[in-house]
N, C-alpha and C positions, 0 to 999 in steps of 0.2 A: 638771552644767554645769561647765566648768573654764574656766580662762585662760589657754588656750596663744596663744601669737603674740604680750603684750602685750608693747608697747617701750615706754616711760618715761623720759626723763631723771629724775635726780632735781629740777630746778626744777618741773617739770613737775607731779610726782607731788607735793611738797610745795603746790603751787598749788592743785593739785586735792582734795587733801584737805581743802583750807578751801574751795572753792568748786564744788567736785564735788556732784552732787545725788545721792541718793538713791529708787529705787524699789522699794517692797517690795509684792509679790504675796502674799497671803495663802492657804495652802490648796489650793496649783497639785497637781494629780495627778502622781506620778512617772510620768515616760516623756513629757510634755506637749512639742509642740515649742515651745520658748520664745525670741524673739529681741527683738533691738536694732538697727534700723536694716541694715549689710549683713550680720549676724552671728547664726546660730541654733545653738542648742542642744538636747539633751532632757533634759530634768530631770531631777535626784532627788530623793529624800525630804524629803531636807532643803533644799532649793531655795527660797530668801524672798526673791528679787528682784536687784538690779540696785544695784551702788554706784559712786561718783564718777563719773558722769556727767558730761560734760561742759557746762555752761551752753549751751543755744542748741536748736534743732530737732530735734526725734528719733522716730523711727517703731518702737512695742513693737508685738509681731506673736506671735504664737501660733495652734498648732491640735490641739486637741485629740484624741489618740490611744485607740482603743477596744483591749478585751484581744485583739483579732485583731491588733494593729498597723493597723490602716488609719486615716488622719488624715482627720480633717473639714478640711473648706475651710477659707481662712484666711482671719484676723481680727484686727483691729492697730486701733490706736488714735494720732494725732498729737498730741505735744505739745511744745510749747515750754518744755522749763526755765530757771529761774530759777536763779541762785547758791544753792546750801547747800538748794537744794527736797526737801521729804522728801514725797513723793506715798505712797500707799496705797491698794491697790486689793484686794478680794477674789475668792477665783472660787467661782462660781457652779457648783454642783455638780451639779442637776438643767438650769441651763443649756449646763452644760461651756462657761462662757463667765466672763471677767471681767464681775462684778457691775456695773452704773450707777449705783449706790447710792453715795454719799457716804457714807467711812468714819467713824465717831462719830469726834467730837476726845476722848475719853479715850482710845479707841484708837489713836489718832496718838499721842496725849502717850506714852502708856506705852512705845509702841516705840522712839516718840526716847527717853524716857528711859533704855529697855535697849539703845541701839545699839551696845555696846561687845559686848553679849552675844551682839547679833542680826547684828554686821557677819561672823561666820564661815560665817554661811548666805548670805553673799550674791556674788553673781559679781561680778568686776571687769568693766567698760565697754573691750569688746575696742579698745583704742588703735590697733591696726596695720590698722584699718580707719577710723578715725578722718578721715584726710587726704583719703582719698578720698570720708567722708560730704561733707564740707564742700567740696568741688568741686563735687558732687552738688547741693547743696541751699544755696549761697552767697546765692541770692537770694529763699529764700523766709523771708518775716517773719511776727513773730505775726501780722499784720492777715489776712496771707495766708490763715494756716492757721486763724485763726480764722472767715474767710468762708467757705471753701471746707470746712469738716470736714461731715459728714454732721450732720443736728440731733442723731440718735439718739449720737453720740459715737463712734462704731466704724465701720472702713472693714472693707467684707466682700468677698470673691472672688463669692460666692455670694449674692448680692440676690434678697432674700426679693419674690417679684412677685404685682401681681395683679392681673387681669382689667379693661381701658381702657374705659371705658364709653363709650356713644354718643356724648355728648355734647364728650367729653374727647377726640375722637381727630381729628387735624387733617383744616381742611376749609379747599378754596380756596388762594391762596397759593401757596407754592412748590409742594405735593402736585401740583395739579391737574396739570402738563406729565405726569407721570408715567403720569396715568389715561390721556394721548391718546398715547401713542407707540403707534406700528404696532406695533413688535417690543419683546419682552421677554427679556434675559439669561435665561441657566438659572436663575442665583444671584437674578435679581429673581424671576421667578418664583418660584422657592422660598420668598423672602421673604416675598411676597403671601399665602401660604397657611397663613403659622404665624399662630396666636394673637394679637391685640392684647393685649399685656401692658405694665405697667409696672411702676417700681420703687414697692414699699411707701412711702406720706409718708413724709421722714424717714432714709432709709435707706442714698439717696444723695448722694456728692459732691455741692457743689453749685459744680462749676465754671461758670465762667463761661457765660450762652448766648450763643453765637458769632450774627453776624448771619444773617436767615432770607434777602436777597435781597442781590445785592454792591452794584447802584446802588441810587440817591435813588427816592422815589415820583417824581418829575414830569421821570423822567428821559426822552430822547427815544431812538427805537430806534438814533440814532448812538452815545449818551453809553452806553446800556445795550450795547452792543458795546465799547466801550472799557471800559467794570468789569468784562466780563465778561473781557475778557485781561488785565486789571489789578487785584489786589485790593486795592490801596490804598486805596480807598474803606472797603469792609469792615472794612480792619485800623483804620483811623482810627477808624470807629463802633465797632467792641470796646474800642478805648484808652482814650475820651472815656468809657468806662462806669467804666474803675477810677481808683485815686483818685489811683497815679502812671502812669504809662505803662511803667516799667519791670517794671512786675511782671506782665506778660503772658509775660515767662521765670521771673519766680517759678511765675508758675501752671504754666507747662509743665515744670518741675523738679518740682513736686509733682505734676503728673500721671504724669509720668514715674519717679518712686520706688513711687506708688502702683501701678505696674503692675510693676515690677521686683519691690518688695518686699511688696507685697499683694495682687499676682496681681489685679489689677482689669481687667478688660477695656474697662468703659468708661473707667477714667483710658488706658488704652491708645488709644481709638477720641480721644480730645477734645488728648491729645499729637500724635498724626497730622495731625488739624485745626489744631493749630496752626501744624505746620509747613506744611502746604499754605496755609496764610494768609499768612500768611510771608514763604514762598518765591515766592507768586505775584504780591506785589505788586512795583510798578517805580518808579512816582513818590516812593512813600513813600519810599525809601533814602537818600535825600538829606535830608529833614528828622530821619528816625530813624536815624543811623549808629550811634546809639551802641546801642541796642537792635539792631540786626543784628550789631555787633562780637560784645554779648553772646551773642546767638543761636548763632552759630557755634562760639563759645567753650565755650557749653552743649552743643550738641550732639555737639560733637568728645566731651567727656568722656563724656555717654552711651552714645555709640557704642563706647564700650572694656568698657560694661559690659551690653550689650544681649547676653542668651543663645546661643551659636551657631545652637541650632534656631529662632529666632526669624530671626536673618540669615540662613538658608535661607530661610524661610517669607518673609522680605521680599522675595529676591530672586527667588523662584519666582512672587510676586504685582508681579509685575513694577516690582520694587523702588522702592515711591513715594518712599524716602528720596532715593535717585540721581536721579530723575528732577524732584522736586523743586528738589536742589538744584543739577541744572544749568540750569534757569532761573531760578535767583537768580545764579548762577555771570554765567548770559549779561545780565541786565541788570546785572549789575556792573561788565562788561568793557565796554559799549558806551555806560557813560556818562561823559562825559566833565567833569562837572561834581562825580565825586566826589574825594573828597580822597585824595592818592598812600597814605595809612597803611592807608585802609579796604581799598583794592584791593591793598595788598603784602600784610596778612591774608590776605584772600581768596587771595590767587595761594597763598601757604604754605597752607594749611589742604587747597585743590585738591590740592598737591604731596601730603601726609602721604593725604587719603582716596585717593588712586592707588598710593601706596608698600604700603597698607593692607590696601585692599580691590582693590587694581584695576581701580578704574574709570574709565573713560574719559572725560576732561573736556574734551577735545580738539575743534576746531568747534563749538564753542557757538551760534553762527548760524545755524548750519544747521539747520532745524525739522526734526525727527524727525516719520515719518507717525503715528506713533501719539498725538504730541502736536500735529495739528495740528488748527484748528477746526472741529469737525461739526456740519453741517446738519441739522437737526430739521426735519421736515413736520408740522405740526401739520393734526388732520380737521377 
């Protein structure tokens, strides 16, 4: 593990050696891939962890490599440090996994007390990724990461599943329209025929659950037409569940690192969801400006760091990001009651994703047939 790329003032670095945190891994196998947030490595022999850390949010991520080279899934862990935090973690050998055991405090005490001896085994906190965590991840708090972390303490690519019992597997509700449709997709189809699995108690995230229906129970088939091309209803009922309203872009920041940097597919499926929440409501924009500013803001930054094969794979599934947000685009532009700053954003933000990606944000009124609304026969 080495520290190439690190930039420093020295204010900086003098700050940080007083208030820099500490992580020491204990026992990590040479060759292990070992990282910090956007930055990985592979270890050596002498490899004991992780120094001056910066105070505030951070994502450790490892995977363990067998004598062929080939890597196990990956597996990381969140945590919020404190100033001057000296953490300690051991790995697990027959687990090939960082240990959950709480390290004895003799063994904490002894290491701080050799930390002059033990700070040459230790990597520096690569800095020159630093600016960009914290664009990344400005809105996610301890409260955040501590609701949303997995019970078991480890965020895994690989969720360990098992078998949905009768009893456990939805019934009535949203499911049922699905049982009556005449025709089934290839991809539903295919659905239908794999396995009722779920994730082990404990194992998973526990992001938020998004609402199961967008209108009210008593609602009438006019209002339930109006939610349904409106998600404002829904986004309101998700809001009313956390404790500020802003932190439905923390959570989608943590969902969205958790799939950048821990390869999670479902933080990947519950970011998507939120954007379609999002983006499809219309009334809402006007009492939530400041949560859509941020929105934007967040996802502009994402988008500089979302994989190339992934922006294929989006645009080949006919890109929900684009399509998304050109109707947040188009209820932006036709209302006339929001304020000139939110919609000069908007218009910049339009400009840079056309300079970008080239996409075409031009006619927003104009409903596109693939997004227009489909009739369902129910038998």
């Amino acid at each position: 593990m080495t520290n190439e790329g690190v930039e420093m003032n020295q204010d900086l670095a003098a700050k940080l050696l007083v208030e820099g945190s500490t992580l020491v891994v204990l026992n990590v196998p040479s060759g292990t891939e070992f990282g910090i947030d956007l930055k990985l490595w592979n270890t050596e022999n002498d490899f004991k962890g992780i120094k001056v850390i910066p105070p505030g949010f951070h994502y450790v991520h490892y995977s363990a490599v067998n004598e062929f080279g080939e890597t196990a899934p990956k597996i990381g862990f969140l945590h919020t440090f404190k100033k001057s935090e000296f953490l300690v973690r051991r790995w697990d050998v027959k687990g090939e996994d960082l240990s959950s055991e709480v390290a004895p405090e003799e063994v904490v005490q002894r290491l701080r007390d050799n930390l002059k001896e033990l700070d040459r085994y230790l990597g520096c906190y690569p800095y020159d990724v630093w600016n960009q965590w914290k664009e990344l991840t400005n809105h996610i708090t301890p409260s955040i990461v501590e609701r949303c972390s997995p019970i078991c303490g480890f965020v895994r690519s690989a969720l360990e599943l098992e078998p949905c019992s009768d009893a456990m597997r939805p019934r009535g509700g949203i499911s049922s329209p699905k049982k009556r449709r005449r025709a089934l997709t290839t991809e539903a189809k295919e659905e239908e025929l794999l396995p009722d699995l779920k994730p082990k108690p404990g194992t998973e995230l526990r992001l938020s659950k998004l609402p199961d229906k967008s209108y009210p129970d008593d609602a009438t088939p006019t209002e339930i037409t109006k939610h349904s091309l409106d998600s404002s209803y829904a986004l309101d009922t998700l809001l009313d569940t956390l404790t500020l309203p802003m932190e439905i872009i923390g959570e989608m920041q943590l969902a969205f690192v958790c799939f950048l940097v821990g390869q999670s597919l479902d933080a990947f499926e519950h970011w998507k969801k939120l954007i379609y929440l999002i983006c499809g409501a219309d009334s809402a924009i006007l009492r939530r400006r400041v949560i859509y500013m941020e929105f934007m803001k967040t996802l502009e930054t994402q988008l500089t760091h979302v994989p190339e094969d992934m922006l294929c794979d989006i645009v080949a599934n006919n890109n929900f990001i684009y399509y998304n947000l050109r109707k947040l685009f188009a209820n932006i532009e036709i209302n006339s009651e929001l304020d000139g700053r939110l919609k000069s954003y908007t218009s910049r933000f339009r400009e840079r994703l056309t300079m970008k990606f080239s996409w075409d944000f031009c006619d927003l009124q104009d409903e596109n047939e693939d997004e227009a609304p489909v009739i369902v026969f129910l038998e």
